[in-house]
N, C-alpha and C positions, 0 to 999 in steps of 0.2 A: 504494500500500500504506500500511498504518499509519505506519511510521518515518517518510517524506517530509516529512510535518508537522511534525518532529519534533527536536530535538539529539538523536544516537546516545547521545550518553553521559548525557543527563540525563532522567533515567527517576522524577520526585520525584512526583508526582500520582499518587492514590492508582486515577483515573480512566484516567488512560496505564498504568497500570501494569496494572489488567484491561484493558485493549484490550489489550495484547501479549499478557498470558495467553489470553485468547479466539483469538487471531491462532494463537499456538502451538497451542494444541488441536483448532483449525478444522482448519490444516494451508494456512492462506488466505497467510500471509506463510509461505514457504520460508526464509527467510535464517536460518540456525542463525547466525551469527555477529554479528544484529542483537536476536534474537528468543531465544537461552537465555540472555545476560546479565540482560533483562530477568526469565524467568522465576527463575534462578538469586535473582533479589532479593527476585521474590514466595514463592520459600521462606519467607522471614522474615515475611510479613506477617502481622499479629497475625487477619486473618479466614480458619475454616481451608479455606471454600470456595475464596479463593485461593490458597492455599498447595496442596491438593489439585489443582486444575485446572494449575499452574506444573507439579508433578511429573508430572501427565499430561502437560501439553503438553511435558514432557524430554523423557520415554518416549518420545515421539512421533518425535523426532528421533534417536533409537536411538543409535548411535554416534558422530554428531554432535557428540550433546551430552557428548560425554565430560569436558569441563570442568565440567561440571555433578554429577559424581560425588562430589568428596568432601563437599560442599552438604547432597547427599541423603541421603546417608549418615550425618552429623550430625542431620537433621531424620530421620532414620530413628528412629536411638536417642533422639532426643530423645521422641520420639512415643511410642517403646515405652517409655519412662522413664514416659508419664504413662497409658497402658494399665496399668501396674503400680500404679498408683494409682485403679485401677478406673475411668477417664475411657470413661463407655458408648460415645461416638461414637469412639474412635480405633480401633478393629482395622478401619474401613471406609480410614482416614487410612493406617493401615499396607501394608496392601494394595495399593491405589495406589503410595505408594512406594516398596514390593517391588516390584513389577511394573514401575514407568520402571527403578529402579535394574537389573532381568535383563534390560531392554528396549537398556538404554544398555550394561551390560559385563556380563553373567552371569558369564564367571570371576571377575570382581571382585568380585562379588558375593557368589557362593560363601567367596570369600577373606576377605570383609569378614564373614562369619557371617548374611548375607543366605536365609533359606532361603523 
């Protein structure tokens, strides 16, 4: 699998860092506890096709990724912060991460003002 090559903890290359994303979204590497810290990091990345595919690849791992909740949830509102600022491509970004976020905890969701 992807990680074998790899330090668990050291996830700095922007090129490791889409292979996990990819891994996570395939559904190719299983290990939630190798493969959501990694995408939990591509949250952040400044390119949003990564950032997009990390919160599919969350979703993917439904309740697994529960650690990956409050992450999303921040890049939630962040997102919706810059839809409010008429950003054309983000209700496709938002969507996405509605959908890992009811994927991973739907009550939480709900709770978090996720609709």
């Amino acid at each position: 699998s992807v990680h074998q090559t790899h330090d668990r903890a050291n996830f700095d290359s922007s090129m490791e860092l889409n292979s996990y994303v990819q891994a996570g979204t395939s559904r190719m590497n299983p290990e939630p506890e190798v493969v959501v810290p990694a995408l939990v990091k591509a949250l952040n990345d400044p390119n949003e096709w990564t950032r997009e595919n990390a919160a599919e690849g969350l979703g993917s791992f439904g309740t697994k990724a529960r650690a990956a909740f409050p992450a999303l949830v921040e890049l939630y509102l962040a997102e919706q912060e810059q839809t409010q600022r008429a950003a054309p491509n983000r209700p496709n970004t938002l969507t996405i991460i509605t959908r890992a976020l009811k994927q991973i905890d739907s009550a939480a969701a709900g709770k978090a003002g996720i609709k």
